[in-house]
C-alpha positions as CSV (number, residue, x, y, z in Angstrom):
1,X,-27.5,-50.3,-112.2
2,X,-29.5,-51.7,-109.0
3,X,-26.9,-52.3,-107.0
4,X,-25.7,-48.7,-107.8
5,X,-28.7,-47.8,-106.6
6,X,-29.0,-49.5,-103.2
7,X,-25.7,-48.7,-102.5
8,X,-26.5,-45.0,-102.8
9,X,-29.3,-45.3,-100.5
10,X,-27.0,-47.0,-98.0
11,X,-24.5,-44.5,-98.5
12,X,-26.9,-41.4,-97.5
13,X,-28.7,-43.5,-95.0
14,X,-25.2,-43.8,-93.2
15,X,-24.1,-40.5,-94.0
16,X,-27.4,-38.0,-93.5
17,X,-30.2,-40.0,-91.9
18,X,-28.3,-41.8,-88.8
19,X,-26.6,-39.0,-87.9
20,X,-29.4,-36.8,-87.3
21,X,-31.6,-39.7,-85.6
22,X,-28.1,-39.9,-83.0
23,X,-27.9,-36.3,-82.3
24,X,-31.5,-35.7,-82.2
25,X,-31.6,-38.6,-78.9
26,X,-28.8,-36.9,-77.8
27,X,-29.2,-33.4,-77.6
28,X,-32.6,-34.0,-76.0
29,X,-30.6,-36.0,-73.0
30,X,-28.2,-33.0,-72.8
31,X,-31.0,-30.6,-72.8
32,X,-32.1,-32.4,-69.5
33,X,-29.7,-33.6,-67.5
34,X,-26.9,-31.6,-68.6
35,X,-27.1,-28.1,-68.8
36,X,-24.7,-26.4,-71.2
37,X,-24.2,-22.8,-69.6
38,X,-22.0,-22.6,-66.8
39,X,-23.3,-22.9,-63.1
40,X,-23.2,-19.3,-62.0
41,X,-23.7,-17.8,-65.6
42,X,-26.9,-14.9,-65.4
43,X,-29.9,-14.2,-67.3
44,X,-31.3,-10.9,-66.6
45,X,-35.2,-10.6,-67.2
46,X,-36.6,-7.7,-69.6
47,X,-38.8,-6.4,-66.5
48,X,-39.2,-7.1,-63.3
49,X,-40.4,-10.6,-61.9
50,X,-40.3,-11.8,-66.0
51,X,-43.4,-9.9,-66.4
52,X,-44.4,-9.4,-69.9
53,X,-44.7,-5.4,-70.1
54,X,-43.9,-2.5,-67.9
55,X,-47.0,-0.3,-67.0
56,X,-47.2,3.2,-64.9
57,X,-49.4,5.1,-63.5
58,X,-48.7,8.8,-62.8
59,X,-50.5,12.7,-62.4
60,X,-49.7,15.7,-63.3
61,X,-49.7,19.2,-61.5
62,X,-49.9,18.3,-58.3
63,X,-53.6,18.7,-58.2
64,X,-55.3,18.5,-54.6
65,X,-57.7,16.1,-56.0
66,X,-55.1,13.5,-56.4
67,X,-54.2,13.1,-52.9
68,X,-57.7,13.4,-52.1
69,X,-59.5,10.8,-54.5
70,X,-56.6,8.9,-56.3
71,X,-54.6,8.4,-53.6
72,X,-57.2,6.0,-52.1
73,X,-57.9,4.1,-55.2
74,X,-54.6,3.6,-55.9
75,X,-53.4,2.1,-52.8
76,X,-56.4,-0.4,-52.0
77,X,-55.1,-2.4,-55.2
78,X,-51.4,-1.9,-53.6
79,X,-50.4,0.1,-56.7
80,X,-47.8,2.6,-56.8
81,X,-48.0,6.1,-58.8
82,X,-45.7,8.7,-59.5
83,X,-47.2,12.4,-59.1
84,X,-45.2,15.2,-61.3
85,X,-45.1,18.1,-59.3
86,X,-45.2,21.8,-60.5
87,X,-42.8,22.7,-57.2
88,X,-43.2,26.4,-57.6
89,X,-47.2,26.2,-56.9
90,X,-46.8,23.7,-53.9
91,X,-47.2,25.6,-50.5
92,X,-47.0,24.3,-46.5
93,X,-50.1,25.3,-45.7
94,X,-51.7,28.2,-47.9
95,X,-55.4,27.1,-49.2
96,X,-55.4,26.8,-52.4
97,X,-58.6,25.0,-54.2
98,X,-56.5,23.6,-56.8
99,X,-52.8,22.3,-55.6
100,X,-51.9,19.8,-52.6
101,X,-49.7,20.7,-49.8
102,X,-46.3,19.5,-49.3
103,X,-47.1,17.3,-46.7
104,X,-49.6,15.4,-48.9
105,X,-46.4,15.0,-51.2
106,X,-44.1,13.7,-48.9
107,X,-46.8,11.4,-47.4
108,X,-46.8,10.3,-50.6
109,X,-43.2,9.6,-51.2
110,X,-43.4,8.0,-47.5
111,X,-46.1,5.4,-48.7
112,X,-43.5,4.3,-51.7
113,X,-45.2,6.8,-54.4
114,X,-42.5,8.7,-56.5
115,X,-42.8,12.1,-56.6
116,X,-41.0,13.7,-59.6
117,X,-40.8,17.1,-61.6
118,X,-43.2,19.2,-63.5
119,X,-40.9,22.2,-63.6
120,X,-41.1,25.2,-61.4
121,X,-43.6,27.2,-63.2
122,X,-45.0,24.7,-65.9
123,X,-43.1,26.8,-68.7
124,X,-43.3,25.2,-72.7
125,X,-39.6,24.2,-72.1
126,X,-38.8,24.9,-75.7
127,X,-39.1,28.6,-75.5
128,X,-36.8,29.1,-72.9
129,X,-33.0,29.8,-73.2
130,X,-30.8,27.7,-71.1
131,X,-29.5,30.6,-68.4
132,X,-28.4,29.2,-65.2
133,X,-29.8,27.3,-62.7
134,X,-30.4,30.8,-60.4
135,X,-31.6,32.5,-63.1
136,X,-35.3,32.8,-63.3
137,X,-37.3,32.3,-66.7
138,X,-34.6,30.0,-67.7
139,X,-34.6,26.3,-68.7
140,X,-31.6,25.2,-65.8
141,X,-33.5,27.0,-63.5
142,X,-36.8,25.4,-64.1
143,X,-35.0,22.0,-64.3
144,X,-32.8,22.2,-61.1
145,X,-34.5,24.8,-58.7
146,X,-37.8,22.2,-59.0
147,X,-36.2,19.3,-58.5
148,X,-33.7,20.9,-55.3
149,X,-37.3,22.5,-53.7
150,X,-38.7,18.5,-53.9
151,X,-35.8,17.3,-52.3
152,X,-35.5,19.9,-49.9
153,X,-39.6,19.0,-49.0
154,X,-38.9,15.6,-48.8
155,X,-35.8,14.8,-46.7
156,X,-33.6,12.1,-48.1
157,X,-35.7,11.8,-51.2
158,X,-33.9,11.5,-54.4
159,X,-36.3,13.5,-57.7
160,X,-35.0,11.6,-60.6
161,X,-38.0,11.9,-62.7
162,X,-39.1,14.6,-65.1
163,X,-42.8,15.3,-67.1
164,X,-42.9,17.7,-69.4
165,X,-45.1,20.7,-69.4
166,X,-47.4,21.2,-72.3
167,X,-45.2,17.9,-73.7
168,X,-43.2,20.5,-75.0
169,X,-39.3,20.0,-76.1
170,X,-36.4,20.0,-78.2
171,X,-32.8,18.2,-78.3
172,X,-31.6,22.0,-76.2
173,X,-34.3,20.4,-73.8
174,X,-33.5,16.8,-73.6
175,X,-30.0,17.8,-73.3
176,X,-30.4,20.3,-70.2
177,X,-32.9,17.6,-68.4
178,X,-30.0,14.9,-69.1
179,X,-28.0,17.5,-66.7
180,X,-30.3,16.7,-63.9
181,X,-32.9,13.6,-64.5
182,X,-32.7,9.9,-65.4
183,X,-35.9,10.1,-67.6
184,X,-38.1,12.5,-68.9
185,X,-42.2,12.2,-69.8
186,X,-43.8,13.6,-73.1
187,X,-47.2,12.5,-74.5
188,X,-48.6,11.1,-77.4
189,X,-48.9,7.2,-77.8
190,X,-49.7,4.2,-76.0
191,X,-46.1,2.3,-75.3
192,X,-42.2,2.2,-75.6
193,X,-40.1,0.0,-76.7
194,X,-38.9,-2.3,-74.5
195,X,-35.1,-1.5,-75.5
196,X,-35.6,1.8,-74.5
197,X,-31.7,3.1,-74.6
198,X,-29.9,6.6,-74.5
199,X,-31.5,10.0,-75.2
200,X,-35.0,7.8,-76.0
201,X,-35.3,7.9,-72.0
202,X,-36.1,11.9,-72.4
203,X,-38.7,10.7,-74.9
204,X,-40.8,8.6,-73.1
205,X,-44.6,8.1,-74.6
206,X,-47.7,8.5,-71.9
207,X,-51.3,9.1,-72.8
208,X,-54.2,10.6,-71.1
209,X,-57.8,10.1,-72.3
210,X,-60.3,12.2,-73.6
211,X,-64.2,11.8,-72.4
212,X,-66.9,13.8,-73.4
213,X,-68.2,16.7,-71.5
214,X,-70.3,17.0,-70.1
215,X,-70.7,13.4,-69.0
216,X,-74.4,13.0,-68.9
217,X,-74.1,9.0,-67.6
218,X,-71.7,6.7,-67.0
219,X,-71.1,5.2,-70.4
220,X,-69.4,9.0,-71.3
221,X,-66.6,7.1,-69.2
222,X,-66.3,3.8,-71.3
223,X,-63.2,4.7,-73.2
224,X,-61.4,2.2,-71.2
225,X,-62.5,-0.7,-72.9
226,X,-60.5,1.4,-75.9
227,X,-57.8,2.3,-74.0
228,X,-57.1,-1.2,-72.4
229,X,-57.4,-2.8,-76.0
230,X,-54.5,-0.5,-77.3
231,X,-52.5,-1.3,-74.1
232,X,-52.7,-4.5,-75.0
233,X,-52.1,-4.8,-78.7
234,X,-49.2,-2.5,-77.8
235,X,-48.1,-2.9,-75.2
236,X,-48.5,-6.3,-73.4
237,X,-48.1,-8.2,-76.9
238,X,-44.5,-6.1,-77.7
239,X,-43.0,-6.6,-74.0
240,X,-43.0,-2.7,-73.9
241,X,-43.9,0.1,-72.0
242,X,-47.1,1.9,-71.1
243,X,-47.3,5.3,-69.4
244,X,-50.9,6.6,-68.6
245,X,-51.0,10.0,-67.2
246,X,-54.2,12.0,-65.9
247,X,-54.5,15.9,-64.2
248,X,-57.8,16.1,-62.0
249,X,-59.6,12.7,-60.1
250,X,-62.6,13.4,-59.2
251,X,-66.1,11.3,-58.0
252,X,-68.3,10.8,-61.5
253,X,-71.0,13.3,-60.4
254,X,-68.5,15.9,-59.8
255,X,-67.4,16.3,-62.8
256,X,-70.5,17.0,-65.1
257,X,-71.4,19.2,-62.4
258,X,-68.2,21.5,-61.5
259,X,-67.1,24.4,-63.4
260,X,-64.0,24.1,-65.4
261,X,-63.8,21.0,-65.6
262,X,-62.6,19.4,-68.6
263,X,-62.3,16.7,-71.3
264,X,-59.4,15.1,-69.7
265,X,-60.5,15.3,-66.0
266,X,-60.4,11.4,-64.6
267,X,-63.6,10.1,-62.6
268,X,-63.1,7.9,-59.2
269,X,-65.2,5.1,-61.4
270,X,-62.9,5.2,-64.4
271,X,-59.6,5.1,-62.3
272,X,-60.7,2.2,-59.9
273,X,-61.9,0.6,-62.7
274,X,-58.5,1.0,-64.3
275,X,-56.5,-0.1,-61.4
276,X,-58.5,-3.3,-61.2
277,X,-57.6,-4.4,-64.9
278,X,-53.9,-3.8,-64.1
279,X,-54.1,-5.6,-61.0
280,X,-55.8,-8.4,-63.0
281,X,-53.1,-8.0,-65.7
282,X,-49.9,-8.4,-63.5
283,X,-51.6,-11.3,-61.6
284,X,-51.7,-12.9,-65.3
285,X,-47.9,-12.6,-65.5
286,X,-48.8,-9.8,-68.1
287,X,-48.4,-6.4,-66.5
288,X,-45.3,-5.2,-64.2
289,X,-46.7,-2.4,-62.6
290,X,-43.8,0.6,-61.1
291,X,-43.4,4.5,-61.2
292,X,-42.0,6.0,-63.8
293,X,-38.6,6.1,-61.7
294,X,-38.3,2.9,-60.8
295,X,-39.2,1.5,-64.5
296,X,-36.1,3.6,-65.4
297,X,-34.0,2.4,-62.9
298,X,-34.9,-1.1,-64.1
299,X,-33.7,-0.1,-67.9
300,X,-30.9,1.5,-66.9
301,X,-29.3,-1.2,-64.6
302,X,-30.3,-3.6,-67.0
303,X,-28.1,-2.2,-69.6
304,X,-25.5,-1.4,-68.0
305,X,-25.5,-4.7,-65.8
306,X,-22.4,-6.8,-65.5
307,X,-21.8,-9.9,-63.8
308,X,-18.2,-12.0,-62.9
309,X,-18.7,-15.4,-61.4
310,X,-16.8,-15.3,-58.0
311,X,-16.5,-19.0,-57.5
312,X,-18.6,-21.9,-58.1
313,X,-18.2,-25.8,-55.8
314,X,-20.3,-28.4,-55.8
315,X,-22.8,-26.4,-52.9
316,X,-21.5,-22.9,-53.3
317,X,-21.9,-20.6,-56.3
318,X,-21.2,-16.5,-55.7
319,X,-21.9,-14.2,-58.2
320,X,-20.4,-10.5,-57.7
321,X,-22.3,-7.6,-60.5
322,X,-21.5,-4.2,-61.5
323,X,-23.5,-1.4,-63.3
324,X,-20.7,0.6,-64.7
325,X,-20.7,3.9,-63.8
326,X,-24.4,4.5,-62.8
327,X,-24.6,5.9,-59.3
328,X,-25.6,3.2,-57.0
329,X,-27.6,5.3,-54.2
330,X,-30.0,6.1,-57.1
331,X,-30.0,2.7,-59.2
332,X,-30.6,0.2,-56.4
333,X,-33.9,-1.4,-58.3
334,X,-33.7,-4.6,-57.7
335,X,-33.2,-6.5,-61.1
336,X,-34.6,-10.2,-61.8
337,X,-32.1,-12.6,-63.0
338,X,-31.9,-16.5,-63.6
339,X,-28.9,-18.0,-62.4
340,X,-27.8,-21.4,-63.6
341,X,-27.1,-24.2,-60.7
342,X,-26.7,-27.8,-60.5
343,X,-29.9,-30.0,-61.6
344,X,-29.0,-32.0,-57.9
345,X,-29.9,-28.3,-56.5
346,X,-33.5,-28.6,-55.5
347,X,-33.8,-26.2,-53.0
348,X,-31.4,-22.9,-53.1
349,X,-30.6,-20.7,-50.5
350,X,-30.3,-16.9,-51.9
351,X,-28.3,-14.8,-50.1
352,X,-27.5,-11.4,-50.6
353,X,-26.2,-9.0,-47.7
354,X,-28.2,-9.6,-44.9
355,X,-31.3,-11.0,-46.6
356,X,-31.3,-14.8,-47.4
357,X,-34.5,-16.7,-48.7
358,X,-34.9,-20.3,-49.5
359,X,-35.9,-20.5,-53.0
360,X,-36.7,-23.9,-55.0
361,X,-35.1,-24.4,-58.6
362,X,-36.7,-24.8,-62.0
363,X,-35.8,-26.1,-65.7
364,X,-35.6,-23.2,-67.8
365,X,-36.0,-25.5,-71.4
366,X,-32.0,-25.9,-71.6
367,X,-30.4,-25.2,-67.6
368,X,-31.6,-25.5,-64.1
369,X,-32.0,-22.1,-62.7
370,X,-33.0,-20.1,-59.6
371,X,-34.6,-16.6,-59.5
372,X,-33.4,-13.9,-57.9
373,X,-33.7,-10.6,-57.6
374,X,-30.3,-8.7,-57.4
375,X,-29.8,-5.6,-56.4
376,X,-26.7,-4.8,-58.7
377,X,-23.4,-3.2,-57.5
378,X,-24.4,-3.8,-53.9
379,X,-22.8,-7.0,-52.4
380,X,-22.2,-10.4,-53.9
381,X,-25.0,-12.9,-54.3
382,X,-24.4,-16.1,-52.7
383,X,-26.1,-19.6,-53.6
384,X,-26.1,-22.4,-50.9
385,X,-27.8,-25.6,-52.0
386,X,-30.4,-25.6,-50.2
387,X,-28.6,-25.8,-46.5
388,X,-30.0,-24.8,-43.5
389,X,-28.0,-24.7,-40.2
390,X,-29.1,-24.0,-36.4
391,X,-28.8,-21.4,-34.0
392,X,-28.4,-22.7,-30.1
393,X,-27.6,-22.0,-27.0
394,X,-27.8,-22.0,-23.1
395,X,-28.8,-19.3,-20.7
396,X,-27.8,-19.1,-17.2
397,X,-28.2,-17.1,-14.3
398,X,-24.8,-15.2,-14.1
399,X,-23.9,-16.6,-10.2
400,X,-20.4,-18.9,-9.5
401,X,-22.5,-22.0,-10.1
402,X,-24.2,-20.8,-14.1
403,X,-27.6,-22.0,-12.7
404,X,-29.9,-23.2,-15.8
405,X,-32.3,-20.6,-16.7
406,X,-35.7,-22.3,-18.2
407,X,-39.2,-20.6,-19.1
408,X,-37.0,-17.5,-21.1
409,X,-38.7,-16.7,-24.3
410,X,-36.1,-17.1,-27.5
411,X,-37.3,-14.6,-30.4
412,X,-35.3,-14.7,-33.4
413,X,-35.9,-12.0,-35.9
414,X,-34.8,-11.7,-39.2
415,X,-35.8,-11.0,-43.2
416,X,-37.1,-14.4,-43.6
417,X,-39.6,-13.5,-40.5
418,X,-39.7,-14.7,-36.6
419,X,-39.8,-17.5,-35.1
420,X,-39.5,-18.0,-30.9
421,X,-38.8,-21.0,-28.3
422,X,-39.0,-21.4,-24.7
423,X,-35.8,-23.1,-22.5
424,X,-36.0,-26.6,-21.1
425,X,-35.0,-27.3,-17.8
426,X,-31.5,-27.1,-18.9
427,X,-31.9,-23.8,-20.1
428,X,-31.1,-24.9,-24.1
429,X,-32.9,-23.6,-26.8
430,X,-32.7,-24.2,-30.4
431,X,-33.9,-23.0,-34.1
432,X,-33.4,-25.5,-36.8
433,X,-33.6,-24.8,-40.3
434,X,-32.4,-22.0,-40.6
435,X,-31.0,-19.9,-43.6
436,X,-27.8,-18.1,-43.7
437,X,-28.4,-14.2,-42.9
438,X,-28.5,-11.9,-39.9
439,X,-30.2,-12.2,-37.1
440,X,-31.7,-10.7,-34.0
441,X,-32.0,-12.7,-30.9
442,X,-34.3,-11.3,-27.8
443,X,-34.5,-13.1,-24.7
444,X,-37.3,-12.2,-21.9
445,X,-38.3,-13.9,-18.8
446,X,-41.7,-13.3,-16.3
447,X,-41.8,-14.6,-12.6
448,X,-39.2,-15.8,-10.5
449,X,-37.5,-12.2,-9.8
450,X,-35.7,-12.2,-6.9
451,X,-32.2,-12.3,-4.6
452,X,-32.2,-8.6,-4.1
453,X,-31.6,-7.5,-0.5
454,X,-29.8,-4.2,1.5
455,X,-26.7,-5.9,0.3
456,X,-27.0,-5.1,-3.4
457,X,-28.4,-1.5,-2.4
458,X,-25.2,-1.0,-0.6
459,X,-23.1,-2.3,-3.2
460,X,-24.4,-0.1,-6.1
461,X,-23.8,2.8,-3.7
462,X,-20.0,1.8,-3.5
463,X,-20.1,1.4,-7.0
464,X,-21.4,4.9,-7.8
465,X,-18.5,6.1,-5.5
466,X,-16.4,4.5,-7.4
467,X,-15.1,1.9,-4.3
468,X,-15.7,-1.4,-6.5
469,X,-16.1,-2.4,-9.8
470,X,-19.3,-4.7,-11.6
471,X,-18.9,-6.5,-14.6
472,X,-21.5,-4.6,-18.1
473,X,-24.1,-7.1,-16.8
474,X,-24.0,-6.4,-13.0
475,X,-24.1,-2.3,-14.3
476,X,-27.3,-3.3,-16.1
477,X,-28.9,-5.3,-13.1
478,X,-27.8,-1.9,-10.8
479,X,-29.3,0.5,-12.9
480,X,-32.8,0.0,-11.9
481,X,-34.2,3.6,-12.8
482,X,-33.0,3.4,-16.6
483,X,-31.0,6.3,-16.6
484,X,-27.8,4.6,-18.3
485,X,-25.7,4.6,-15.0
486,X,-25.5,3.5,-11.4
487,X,-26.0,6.3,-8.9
488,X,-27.6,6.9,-5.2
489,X,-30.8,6.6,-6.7
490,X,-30.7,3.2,-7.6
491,X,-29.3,2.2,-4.5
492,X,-32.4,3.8,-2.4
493,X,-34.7,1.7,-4.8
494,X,-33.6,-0.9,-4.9
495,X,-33.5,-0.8,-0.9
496,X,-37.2,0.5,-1.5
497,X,-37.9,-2.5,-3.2
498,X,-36.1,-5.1,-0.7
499,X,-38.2,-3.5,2.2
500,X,-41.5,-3.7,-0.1
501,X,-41.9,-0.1,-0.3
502,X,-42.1,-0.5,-4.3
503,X,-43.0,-3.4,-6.1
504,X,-41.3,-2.8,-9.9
505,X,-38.2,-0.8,-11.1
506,X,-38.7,1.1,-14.5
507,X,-36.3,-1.9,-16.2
508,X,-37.6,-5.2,-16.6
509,X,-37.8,-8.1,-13.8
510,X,-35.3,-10.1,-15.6
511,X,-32.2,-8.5,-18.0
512,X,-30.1,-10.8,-20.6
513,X,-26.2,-10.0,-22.1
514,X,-24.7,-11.8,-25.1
515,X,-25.0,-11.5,-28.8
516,X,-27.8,-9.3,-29.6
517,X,-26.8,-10.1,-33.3
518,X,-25.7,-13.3,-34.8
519,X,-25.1,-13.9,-38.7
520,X,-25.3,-17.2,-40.2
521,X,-23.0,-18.4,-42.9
522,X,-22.4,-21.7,-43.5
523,X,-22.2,-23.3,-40.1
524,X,-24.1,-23.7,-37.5
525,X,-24.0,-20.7,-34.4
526,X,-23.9,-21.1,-30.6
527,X,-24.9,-18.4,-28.7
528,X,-24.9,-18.4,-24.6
529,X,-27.1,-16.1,-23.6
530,X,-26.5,-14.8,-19.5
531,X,-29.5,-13.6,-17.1
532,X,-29.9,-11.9,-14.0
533,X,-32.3,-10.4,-12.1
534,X,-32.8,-6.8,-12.0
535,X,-31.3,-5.1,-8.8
536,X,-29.3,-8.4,-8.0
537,X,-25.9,-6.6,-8.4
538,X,-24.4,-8.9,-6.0
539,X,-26.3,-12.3,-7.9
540,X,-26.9,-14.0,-5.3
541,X,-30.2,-15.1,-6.5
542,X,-30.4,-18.7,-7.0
543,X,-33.7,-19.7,-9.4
């Protein structure tokens, strides 16, 4: 009966216990050092930079007051708002006590604001039949007349965003604003869901706060220790999305003081107050703070976001993405995604168009992944690991003998920033480390102008009469007045010049051909760079 016994135990020892001891070690060695997605394979984040809610600021009615005492606020934290518009009561320049101008607006939408739709005439949407969009008193016509006046206002602006008056609709409503909107505003709670999907975009949630009235100190304004505490519990702690909305801004003594002024009417203190918190919030990793049109784009792309892995090497990974059918000048938010690479790849270079950054690589808990932000449906998002390559060159005088030019300043400009050299004695110049993208490259040069005599003054007078021909760079040494060609006027300045009657030409001393524009892929770039001296068309000028 013993030996039964201890032969049983053995038997589950084998069978149960050392198995799970084995795979235990070894899933905890695969979780590090090898991943088990494949490299390439994309994680999108719920919001934007993996924060952990969504939060938006916006106004309604296009009240003067905004422009003049939000505006202010709002920008010193380097927030972003969205003003809802009643486009019908907007003017040019009419005084009006009440609304802003349209030039406030469109500042507005210059600064990276969003400006979006409060209907034509701030109707209750529900009560009106659908007509036509020229048809006045109709729901099409409020819809589509407010949001072609914006655009028409604001030149190249796209109105994609809709509040409703009086937070009044029905599905007739939420089906005509689907006509023309991506997302549409009503009131009455504190957050949305964070899988916000369909018609639920027409039913966004947004809340304004009540005060009392008249506020006799500034305690009547404490209802934001309330109204954060909900944002919060709701918001922040459900990865959602708050919307908080306000009419009037105006300075704290204004308000108890002015004459129609109401319950919901937001004071400078409250509202910088407010801003501060959210700027604390997203510094926490807690708050992602957007307009109301750019949240949307964010939902939108992120649902209907695709990805196919292009290739993947041992130093290359490209990743094309698609957003189905969504229109792509609209959607271009750019979404944050995790994209596996090799644990070897420390540092990643991200490139994407014409913008490449050098990013460094983290363990996620199971893979080894780098951050981007993709703009979806634009171009394919390349991965390098971690390469760099150089740009370099020579620049000479353009005579027989390609005399060395030194002393000319190298800028090279691109989305990673500038950087600038000076040439040796040689005339090289170099920039190491440097990531694949496009690039500008500007050379300039001060002192040592010279080799310009009659000669050359005589020469770009045969040219102009069409007796000889110069090469692009001897046209842009001849053309000493700017104007775009060679002609008797150069020629007389530049003899001016030679005989020390002037003493500059309206072009620089020193002008430079060759690649204005270089891109960087994954190989190192030579680019010669010639120089000659303005109004040496003849370049004779040795330096």
């Amino acid at each position: 009966m013993k030996l039964n016994y201890h032969i049983y135990c053995i038997v589950f020892f084998i069978l149960i216990i050392l198995p799970g001891i084995s795979n235990a070690g070894t899933k905890g060695k695969n979780n590090i050092t090898q991943p088990q997605s494949v490299y390439g394979s994309v994680s999108v984040k719920r919001w934007a930079d993996n924060k952990k809610s969504a939060f938006t600021f916006s106004f309604d009615d296009s009240k003067i007051s905004q422009f003049t005492y939000a505006r202010p606020i709002i920008d010193s934290y380097g927030l972003k708002a969205t003003f809802f518009v009643i486009a019908g009561e907007v003017t040019d320049s009419k005084p009006n006590w009440l609304y802003g101008f349209w030039w406030q607006f469109d500042s507005l939408a210059h600064e990276g604001h969003e400006i979006g739709s409060h209907t034509m005439t701030h109707p209750e949407l529900d009560t009106l039949p659908v007509g036509t969009i020229n048809q006045p008193g109709t729901l099409d016509y409020e819809l589509y007349q407010s949001q072609q006046l914006i655009e028409q206002k604001i030149p190249g602006y796209k109105c994609v965003s809709l509040a409703y008056p009086y937070n009044a609709y029905n599905n007739q409503v939420i089906d005509a604003v689907s006509q023309f909107y991506a997302s549409a505003r009503q009131g009455g709670d504190y957050s949305n869901s964070p899988d916000i999907t369909g018609n639920e975009l027409y039913k966004i949630n947004a809340i304004d706060i009540y005060f009392n009235h008249p506020r006799g100190t500034m305690t009547d304004d404490e209802a934001f220790n309330v109204y954060t505490s909900n944002v919060i519990s709701q918001s922040i702690e459900t990865g959602g999305w708050a919307n908080y909305y306000a009419h009037d801004i105006l300075p704290w003594d204004q308000i108890s003081d002015t004459a129609g002024s109401d319950t919901t009417s937001v004071s400078t203190y409250f509202l910088n107050k407010l801003c501060n918190w959210v700027v604390q919030e997203s510094d926490s990793n807690n708050i992602w703070e957007a307009t109301f049109g750019n949240v949307t784009r964010y939902i939108k792309e992120r649902e209907n976001f695709n990805y196919s892995i292009v290739s993947s090497t041992s130093n290359q990974i490209i990743v094309a993405s698609t957003i189905g059918t969504l229109d792509t000048s609209i959607y271009n938010y750019p979404l944050t995604v995790d994209i596996t690479v090799p644990q070897t790849w420390k540092e990643v270079t991200i490139t994407q168009g014409n913008n490449s950054v050098l990013d460094s690589s983290f363990y996620n808990g199971s893979d080894y992944v780098v951050r981007v932000h993709v703009i979806p449906g634009n171009s394919n998002v390349v991965l390098s690991s971690g390469s760099s390559y150089s740009i370099t060159g020579h620049v000479y005088y353009d005579n027989a003998g390609s005399t060395p030019l030194s002393n000319v300043k190298i800028i090279l400009s691109g989305s990673n920033g500038t950087d600038s050299t000076v040439t040796d004695n040689s005339g090289s110049y170099s920039f190491n480390d440097v990531v694949p993208g496009t690039y500008e490259i500007s050379p300039s040069k001060s002192g040592g102008w010279g080799g310009v005599n009659s000669t050359d003054a005589l020469i770009a007078a045969k040219y102009f009469l069409h007796q000889i021909s110069l090469d692009t760079l001897q046209q842009k040494a001849g053309d000493v007045n700017g104007s775009g060609s060679v002609n008797s006027t150069d020629a007389l300045l530049i003899c001016n010049r030679f005989i020390h009657k002037i003493t500059s030409f309206n072009i620089p001393d020193w002008i430079f051909s060759g690649n204005n524009q270089v891109t960087v892929t994954n190989q190192n770039v030579v680019d010669n760079i010639k120089g000659i001296a303005a109004g040496d068309v003849n370049s004779s000028l040795k330096p």
